[in-house]
VEXMAR-734530 format. One record per residue: residue in one letter; x, y negated, z negated of N, C-alpha, C in turn. Coordinates in pm, whole numbers, padded with zeros to 5 digits, always signed. Example, Ala and Ser with C-alpha at 12.3 -4.5 7.8 and 13.67 -1.06 7.14 Angstrom:
A+01319+00569-00780+01230+00450-00780+01320+00330-00780S+01285+00225-00708+01367+00106-00714+01290-00003-00787
END
This chain:
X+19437-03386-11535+19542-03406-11633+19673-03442-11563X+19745-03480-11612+19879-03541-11554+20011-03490-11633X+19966-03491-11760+20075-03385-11796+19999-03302-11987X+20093-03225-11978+20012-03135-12149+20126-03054-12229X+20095-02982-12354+20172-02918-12410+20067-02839-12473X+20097-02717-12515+20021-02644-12616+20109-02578-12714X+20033-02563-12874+20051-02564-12990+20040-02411-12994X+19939-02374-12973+19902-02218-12965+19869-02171-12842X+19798-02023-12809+19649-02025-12679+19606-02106-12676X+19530-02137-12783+19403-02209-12753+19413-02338-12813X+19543-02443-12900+19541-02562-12894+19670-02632-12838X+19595-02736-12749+19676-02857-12684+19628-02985-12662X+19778-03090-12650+19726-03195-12600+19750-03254-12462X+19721-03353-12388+19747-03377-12263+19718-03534-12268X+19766-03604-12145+19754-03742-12120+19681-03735-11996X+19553-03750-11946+19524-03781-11823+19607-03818-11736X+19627-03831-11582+19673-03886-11495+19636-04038-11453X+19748-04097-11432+19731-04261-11362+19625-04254-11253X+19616-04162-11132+19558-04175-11024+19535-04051-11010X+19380-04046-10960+19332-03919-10920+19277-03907-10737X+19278-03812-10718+19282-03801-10552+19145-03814-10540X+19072-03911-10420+18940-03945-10355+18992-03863-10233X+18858-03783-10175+18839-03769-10045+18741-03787-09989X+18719-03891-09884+18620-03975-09795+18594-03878-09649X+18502-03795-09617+18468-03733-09502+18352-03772-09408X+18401-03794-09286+18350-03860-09184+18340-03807-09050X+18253-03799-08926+18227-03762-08855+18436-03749-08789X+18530-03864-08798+18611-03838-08738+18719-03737-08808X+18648-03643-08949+18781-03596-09018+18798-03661-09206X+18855-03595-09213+18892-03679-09400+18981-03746-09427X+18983-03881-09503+19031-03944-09544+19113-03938-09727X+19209-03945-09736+19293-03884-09882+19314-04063-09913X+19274-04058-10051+19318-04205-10114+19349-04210-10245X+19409-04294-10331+19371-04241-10485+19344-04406-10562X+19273-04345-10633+19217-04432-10731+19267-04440-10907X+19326-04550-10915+19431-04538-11055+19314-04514-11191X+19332-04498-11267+19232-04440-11411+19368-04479-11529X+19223-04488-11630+19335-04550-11780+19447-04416-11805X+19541-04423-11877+19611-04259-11924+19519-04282-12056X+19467-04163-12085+19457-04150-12263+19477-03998-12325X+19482-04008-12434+19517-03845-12469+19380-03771-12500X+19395-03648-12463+19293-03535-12416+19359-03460-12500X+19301-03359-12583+19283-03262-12693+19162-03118-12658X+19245-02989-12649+19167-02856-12612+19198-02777-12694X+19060-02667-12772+19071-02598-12874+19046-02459-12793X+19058-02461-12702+19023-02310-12564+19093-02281-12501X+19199-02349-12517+19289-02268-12406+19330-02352-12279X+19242-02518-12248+19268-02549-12134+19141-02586-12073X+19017-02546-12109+18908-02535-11992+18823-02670-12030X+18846-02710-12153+18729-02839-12213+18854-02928-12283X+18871-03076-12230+18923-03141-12314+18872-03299-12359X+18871-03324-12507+18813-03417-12535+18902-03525-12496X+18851-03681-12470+18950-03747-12444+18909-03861-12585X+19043-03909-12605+19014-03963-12773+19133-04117-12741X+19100-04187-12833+19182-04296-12814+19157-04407-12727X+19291-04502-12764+19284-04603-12678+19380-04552-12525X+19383-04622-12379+19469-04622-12265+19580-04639-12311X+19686-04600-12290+19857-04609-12277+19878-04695-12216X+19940-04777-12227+20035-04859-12175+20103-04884-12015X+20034-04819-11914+20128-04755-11810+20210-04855-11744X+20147-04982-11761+20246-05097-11637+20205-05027-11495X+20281-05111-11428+20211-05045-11274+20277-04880-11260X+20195-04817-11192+20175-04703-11129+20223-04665-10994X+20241-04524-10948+20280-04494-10819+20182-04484-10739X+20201-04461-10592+20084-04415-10514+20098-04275-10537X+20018-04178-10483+20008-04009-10482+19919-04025-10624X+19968-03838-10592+19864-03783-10722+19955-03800-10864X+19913-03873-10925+20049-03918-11010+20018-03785-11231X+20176-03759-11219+20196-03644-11279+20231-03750-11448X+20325-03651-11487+20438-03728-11589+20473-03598-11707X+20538-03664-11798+20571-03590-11872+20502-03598-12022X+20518-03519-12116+20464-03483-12210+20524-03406-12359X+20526-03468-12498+20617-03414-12579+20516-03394-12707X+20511-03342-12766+20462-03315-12920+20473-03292-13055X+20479-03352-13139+20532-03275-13251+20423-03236-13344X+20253-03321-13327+20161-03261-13364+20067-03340-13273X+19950-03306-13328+19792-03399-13243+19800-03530-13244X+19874-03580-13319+19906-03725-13341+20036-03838-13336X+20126-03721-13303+20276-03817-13280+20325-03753-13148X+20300-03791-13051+20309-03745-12911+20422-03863-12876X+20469-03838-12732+20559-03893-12647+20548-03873-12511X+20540-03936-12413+20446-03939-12289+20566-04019-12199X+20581-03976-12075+20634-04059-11976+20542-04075-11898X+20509-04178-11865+20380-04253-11748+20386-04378-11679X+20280-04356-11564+20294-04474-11479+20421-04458-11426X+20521-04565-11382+20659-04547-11280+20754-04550-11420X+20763-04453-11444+20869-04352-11563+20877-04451-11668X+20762-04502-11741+20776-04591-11863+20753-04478-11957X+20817-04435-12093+20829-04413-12209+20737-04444-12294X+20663-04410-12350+20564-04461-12464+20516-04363-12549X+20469-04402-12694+20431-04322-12768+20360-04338-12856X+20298-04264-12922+20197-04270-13042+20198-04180-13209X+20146-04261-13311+20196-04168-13375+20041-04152-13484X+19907-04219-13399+19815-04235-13462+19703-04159-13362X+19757-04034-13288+19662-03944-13237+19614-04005-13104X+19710-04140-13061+19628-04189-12945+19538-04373-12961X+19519-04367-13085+19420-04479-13140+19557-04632-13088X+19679-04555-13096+19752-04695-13068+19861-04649-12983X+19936-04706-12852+20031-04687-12846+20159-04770-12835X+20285-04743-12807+20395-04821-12766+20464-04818-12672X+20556-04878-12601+20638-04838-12520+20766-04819-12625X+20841-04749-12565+21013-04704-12643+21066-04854-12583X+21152-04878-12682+21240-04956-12695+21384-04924-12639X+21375-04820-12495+21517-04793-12467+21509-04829-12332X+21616-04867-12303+21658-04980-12138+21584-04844-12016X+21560-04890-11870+21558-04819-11840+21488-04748-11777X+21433-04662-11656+21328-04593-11637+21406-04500-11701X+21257-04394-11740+21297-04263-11798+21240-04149-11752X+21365-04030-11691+21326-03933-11612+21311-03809-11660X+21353-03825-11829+21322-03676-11857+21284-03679-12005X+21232-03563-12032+21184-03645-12200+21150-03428-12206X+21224-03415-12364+21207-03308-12418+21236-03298-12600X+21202-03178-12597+21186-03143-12799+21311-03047-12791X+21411-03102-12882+21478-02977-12923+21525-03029-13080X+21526-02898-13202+21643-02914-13295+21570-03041-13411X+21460-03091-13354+21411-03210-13471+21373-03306-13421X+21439-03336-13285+21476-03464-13243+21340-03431-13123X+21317-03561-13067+21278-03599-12918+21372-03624-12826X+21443-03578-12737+21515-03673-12624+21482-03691-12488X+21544-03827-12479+21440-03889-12314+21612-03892-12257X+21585-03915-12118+21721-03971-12021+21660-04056-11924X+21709-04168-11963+21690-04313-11884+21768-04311-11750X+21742-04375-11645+21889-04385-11537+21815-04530-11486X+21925-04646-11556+21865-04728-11501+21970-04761-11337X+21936-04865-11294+21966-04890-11123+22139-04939-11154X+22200-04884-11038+22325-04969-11020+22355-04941-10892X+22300-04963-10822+22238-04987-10677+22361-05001-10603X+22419-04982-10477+22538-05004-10370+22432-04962-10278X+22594-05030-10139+22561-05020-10022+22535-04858-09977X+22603-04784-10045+22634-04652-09965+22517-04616-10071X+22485-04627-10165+22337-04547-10255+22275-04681-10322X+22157-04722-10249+22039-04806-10270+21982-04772-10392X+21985-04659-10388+21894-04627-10543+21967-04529-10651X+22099-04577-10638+22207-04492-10739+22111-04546-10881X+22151-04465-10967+22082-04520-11126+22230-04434-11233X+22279-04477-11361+22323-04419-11380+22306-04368-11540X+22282-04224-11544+22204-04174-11706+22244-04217-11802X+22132-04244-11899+22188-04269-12066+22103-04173-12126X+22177-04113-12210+22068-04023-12349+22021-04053-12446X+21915-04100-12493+21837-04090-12595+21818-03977-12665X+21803-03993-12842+21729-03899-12889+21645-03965-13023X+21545-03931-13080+21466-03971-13205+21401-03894-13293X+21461-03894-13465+21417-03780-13529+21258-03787-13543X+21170-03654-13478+21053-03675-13468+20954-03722-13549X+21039-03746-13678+20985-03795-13821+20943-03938-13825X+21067-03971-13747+21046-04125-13726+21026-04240-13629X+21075-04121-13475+21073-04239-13371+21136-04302-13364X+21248-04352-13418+21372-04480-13385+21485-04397-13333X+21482-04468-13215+21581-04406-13104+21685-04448-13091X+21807-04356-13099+21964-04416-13094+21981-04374-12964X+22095-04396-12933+22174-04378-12756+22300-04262-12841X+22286-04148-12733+22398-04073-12721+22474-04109-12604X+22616-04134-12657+22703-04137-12590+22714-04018-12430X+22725-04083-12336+22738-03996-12223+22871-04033-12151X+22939-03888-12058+23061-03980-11986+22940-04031-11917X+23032-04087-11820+22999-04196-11675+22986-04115-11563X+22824-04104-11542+22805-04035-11432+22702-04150-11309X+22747-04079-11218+22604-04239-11107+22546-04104-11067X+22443-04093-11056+22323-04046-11000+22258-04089-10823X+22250-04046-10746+22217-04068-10618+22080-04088-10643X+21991-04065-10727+21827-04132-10769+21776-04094-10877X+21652-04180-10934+21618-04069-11028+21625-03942-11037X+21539-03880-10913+21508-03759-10858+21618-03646-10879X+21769-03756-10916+21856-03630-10912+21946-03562-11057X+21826-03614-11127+21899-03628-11268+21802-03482-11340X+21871-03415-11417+21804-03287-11462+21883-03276-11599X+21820-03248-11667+21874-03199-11822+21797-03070-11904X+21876-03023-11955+21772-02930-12087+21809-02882-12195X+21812-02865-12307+21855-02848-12463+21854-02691-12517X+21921-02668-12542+21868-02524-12619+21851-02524-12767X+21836-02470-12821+21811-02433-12967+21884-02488-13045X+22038-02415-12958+22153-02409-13047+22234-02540-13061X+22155-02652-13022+22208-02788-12979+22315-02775-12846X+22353-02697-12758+22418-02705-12647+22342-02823-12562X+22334-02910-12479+22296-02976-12374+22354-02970-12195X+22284-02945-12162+22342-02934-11997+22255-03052-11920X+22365-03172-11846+22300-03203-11758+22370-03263-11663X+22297-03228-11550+22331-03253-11418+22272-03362-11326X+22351-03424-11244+22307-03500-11107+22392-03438-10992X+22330-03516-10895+22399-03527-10754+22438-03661-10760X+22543-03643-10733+22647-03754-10755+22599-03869-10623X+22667-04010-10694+22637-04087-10514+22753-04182-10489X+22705-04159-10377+22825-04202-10230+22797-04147-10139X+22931-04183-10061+22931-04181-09935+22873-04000-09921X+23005-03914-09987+22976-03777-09990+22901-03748-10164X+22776-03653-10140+22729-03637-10262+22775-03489-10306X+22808-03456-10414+22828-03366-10528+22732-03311-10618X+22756-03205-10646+22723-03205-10803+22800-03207-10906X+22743-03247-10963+22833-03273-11125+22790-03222-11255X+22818-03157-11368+22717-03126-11463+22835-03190-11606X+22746-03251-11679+22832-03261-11842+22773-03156-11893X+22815-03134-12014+22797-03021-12105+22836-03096-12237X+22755-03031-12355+22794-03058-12452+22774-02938-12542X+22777-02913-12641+22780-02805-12744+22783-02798-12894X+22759-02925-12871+22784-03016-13069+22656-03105-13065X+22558-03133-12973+22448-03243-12993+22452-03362-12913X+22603-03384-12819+22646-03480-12777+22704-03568-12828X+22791-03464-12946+22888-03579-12982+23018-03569-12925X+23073-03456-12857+23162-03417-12763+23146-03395-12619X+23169-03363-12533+23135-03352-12359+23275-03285-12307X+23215-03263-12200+23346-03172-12057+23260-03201-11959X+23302-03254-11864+23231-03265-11733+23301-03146-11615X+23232-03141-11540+23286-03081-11427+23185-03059-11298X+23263-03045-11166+23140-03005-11078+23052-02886-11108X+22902-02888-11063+22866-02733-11096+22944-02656-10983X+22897-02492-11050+22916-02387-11033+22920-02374-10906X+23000-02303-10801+22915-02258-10663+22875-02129-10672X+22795-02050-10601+22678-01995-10577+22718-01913-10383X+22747-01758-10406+22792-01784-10294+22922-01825-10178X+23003-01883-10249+23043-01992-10171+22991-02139-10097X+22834-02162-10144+22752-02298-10185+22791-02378-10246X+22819-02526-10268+22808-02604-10335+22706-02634-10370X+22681-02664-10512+22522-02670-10554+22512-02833-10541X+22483-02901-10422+22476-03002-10408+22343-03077-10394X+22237-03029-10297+22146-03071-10267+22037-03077-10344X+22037-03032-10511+21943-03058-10583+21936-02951-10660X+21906-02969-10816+21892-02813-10873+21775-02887-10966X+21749-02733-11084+21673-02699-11139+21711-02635-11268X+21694-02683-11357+21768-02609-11547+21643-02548-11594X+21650-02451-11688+21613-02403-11742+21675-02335-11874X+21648-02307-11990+21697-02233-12109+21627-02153-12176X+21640-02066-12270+21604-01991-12323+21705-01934-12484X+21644-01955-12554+21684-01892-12690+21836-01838-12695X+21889-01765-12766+21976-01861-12839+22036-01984-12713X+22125-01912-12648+22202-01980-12562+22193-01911-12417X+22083-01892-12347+22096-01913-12186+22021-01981-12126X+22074-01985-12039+22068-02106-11937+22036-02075-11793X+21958-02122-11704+21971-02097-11575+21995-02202-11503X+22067-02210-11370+22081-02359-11283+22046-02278-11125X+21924-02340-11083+21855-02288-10960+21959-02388-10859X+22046-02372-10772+22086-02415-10647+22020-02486-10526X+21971-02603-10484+21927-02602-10354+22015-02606-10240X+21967-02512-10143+22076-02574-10035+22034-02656-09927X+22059-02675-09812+21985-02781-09701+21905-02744-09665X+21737-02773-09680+21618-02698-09624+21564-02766-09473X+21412-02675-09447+21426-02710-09328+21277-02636-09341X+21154-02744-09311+21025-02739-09284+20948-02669-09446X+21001-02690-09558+20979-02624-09674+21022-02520-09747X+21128-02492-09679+21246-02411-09746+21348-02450-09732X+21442-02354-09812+21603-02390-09848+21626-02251-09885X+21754-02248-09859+21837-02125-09934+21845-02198-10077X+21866-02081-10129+21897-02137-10287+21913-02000-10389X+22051-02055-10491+22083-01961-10586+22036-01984-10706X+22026-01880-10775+21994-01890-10922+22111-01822-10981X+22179-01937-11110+22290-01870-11191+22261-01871-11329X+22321-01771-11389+22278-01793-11556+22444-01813-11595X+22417-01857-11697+22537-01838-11800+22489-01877-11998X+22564-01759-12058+22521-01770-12156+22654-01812-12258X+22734-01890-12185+22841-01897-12244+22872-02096-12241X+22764-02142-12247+22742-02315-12223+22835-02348-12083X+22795-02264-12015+22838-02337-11884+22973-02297-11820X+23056-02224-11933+23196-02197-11915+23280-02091-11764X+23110-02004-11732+23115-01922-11680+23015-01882-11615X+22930-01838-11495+22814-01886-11459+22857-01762-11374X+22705-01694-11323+22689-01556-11275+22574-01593-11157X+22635-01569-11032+22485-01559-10945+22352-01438-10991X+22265-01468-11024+22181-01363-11031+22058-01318-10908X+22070-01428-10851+21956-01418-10730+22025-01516-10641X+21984-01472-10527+22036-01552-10385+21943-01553-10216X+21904-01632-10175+21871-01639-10031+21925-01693-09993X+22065-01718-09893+22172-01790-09835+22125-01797-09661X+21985-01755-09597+21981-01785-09475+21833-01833-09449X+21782-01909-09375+21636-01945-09292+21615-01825-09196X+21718-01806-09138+21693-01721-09018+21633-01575-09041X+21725-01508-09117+21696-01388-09115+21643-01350-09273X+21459-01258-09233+21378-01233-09395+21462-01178-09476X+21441-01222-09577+21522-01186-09692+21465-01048-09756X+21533-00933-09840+21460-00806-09848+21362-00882-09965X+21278-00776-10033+21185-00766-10100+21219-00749-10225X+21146-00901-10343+21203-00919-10419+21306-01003-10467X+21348-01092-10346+21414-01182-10346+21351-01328-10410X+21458-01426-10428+21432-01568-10483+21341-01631-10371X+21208-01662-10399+21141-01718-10277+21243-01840-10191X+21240-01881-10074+21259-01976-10000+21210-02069-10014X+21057-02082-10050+21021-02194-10052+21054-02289-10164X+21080-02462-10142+21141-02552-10181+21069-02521-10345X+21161-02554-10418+21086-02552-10562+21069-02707-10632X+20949-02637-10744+20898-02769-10793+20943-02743-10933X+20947-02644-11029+20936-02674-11135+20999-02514-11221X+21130-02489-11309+21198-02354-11341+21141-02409-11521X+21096-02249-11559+21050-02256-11645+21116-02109-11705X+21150-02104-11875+21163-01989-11928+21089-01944-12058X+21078-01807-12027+20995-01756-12186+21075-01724-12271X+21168-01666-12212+21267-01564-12288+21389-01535-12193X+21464-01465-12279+21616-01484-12207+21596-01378-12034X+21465-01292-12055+21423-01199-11949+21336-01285-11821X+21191-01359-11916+21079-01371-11841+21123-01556-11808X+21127-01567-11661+21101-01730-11561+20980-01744-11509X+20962-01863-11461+20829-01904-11344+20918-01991-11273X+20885-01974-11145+20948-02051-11062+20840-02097-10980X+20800-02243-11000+20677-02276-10919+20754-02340-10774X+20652-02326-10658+20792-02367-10574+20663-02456-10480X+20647-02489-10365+20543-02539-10266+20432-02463-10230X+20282-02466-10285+20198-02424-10263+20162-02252-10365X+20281-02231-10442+20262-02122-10533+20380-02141-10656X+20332-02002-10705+20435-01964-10785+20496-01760-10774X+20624-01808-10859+20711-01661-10823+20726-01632-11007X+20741-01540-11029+20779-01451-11200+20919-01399-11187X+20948-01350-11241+21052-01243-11269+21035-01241-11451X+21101-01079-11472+21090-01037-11574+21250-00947-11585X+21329-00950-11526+21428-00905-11554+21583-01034-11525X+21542-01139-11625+21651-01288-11558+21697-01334-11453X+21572-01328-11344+21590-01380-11246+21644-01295-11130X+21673-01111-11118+21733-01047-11054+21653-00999-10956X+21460-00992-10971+21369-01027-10867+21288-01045-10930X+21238-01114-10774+21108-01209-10784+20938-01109-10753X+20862-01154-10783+20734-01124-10758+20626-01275-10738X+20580-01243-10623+20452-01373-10603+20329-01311-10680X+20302-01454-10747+20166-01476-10825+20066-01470-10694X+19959-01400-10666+19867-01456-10528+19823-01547-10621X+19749-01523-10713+19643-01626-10774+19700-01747-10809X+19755-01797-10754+19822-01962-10806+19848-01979-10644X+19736-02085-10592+19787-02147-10461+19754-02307-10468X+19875-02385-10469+19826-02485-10471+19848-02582-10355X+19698-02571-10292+19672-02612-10170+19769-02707-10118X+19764-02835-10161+19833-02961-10143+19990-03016-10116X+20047-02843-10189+20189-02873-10254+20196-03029-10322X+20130-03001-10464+20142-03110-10518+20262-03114-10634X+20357-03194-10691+20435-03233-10781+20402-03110-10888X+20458-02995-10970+20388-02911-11082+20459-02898-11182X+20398-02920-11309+20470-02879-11394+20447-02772-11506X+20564-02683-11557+20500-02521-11633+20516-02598-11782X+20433-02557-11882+20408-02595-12001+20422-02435-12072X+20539-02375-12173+20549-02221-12201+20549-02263-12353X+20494-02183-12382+20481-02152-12551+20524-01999-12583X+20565-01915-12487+20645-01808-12576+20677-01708-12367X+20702-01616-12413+20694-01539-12307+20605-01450-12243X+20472-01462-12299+20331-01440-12252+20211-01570-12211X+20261-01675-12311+20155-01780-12255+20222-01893-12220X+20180-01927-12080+20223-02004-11988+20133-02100-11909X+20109-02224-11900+20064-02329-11825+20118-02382-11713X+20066-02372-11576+20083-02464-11476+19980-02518-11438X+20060-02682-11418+19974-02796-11434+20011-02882-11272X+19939-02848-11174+19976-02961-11019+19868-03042-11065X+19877-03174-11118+19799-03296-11096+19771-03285-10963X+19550-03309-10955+19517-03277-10835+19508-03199-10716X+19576-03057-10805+19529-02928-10762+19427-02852-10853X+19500-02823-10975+19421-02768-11120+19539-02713-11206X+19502-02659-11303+19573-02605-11356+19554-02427-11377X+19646-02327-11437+19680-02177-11421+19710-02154-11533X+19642-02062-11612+19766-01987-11743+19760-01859-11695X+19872-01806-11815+19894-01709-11817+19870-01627-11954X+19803-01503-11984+19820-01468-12160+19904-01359-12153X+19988-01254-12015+20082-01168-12062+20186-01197-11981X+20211-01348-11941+20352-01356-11873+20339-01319-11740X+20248-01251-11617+20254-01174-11508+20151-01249-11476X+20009-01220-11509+19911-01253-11455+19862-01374-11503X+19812-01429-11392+19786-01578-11424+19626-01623-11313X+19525-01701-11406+19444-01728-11364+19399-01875-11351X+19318-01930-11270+19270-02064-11257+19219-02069-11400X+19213-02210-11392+19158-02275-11544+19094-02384-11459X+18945-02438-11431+18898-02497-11349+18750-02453-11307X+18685-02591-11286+18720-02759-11274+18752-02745-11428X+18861-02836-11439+18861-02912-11585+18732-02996-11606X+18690-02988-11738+18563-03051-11788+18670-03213-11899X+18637-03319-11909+18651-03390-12038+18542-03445-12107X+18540-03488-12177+18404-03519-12250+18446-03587-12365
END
């Protein structure tokens, strides 16, 4: 699978992956290659372990190399929204039997459900000498009723790459989103909104520490109005220091809640793992997942400590993404590792081999 959502436990949908990992073994050692496959949508009444695949292929246009992931939106079995292939937009509203691409400029790096609406964030290229692959965000949103997508107004932010663009919605229509700014010297920057995006305040993020949260973060939200923004700082062989801040006040005011500020010296027990993260996920304003390189970490008290999952190792450190439907059931999904749930929020088990049929 490449990316999914679930409705309940036991119903979801998913889009296969563009490319799945071959391994060729030979007297001199193994060989890693991948082989591209149609996307189509996959449907599970279990929880994850059997999924039918139904429909016609998506649309993908060309594809990446690796184990290729994407994103995933729902509003039932039949009007889905999919980012695939090299961040094309597309959607369906006939269960899969047909699809489209969106009609908005753009690669698109983020795509979520809040409030009625669908919204994606495009960053298309505006390329310089000092940032080759600056892109700079636009917001989309579309009432899920209908699919016709307007542009929300954004200030003017440049982005140092796709890679550095992060957003997330809460309930209450607040929006937070952030890049690393580009140039010569990079930043962070976060807009905020609190009306749907019909108003904004920009500002640098938060520091952390005495950190600048520069080198890359991570959003997360939770009911009514909190928020988390994970910090990276400069890593080194698969770690980084890095803070986690909440604020439940749209950004106005931001609280370190967890911190590892050194490589050198172990951090006590219970701390924010080190290792580089892939993917911040929330149940509730209490319960996170923090999937990071080769595992995942919990907390149950907002991020103030951590606990390692053993049972979630994903060999490869592949790309992962968490799929949460409340604060007990939880999906992680590494395209070309497998996938993990969870049914009380703590413990989490393989779901694997995936079967389709």
């Amino acid at each position: 699978m490449g990316a999914l959502q679930f409705f309940s436990p036991t119903t979801g949908v998913g889009v296969t992956a563009s490319a799945v990992i071959c391994f060729r073994h030979s007297k001199e050692g193994s060989e890693v290659s991948f082989r591209s496959q149609p996307v189509r949508l996959a449907l599970t009444a279990d929880g994850g372990r059997f999924w039918r695949l139904t429909g016609a292929a998506a649309p993908t246009g060309p594809t990446m190399p690796g184990p290729a992931g994407g994103q995933l939106v729902a509003a039932s079995t039949r009007r889905i929204w999919a980012i695939v292939g090299r961040d094309r937009l597309v959607a369906t509203t006939d269960g899969g039997r047909s699809w489209k691409q969106a009609t908005i400029g753009g690669p698109a790096v983020a795509l979520m459900r809040s409030g009625g609406f669908v919204w994606a964030v495009t960053c298309p290229s505006v390329a310089s000498r000092d940032s080759p692959l600056a892109c700079r965000p636009h917001l989309w949103r579309a009432p899920q009723s209908t699919g016709v997508w307007t542009e929300v107004k954004l200030p003017e932010l440049t982005a140092q790459a796709l890679e550095s663009v992060d957003v997330t919605i809460s309930s209450g229509h607040t929006i937070l989103l952030t890049v690393m700014t580009a140039g010569k010297t990079a930043t962070g920057e976060m807009a905020v909104s609190t009306d749907g995006g019909t108003t904004w305040r920009t500002h640098l993020d938060p520091r952390w520490d005495g950190h600048a949260c520069t080198f890359g973060s991570e959003l997360a939200t939770a009911p009514p109005q909190t928020f988390w923004l994970l910090c990276d700082g400069n890593g080194a062989a698969g770690s980084s220091p890095k803070g986690l801040l909440r604020t439940t006040d749209a950004g106005a005011t931001w609280h370190t809640v967890s911190a590892v500020t050194s490589l050198i010296h172990t951090p006590p027990a219970g701390s924010i793992p080190l290792a580089e993260p892939s993917a911040l996920a929330a149940g509730s304003s209490n319960r996170l997942w923090l999937s990071v390189t080769n595992g995942l970490a919990e907390t149950d008290d907002g991020g103030k400590t951590w606990t390692n999952v053993p049972t979630v190792f994903n060999v490869g450190g592949w790309s992962t993404t968490l799929s949460v439907l409340n604060a007990t059931h939880a999906w992680l999904l590494a395209p070309g590792a497998g996938l993990w749930s969870t049914t009380d929020g703590e413990h989490w088990e393989p779901i694997g081999p995936l079967h389709t049929h």
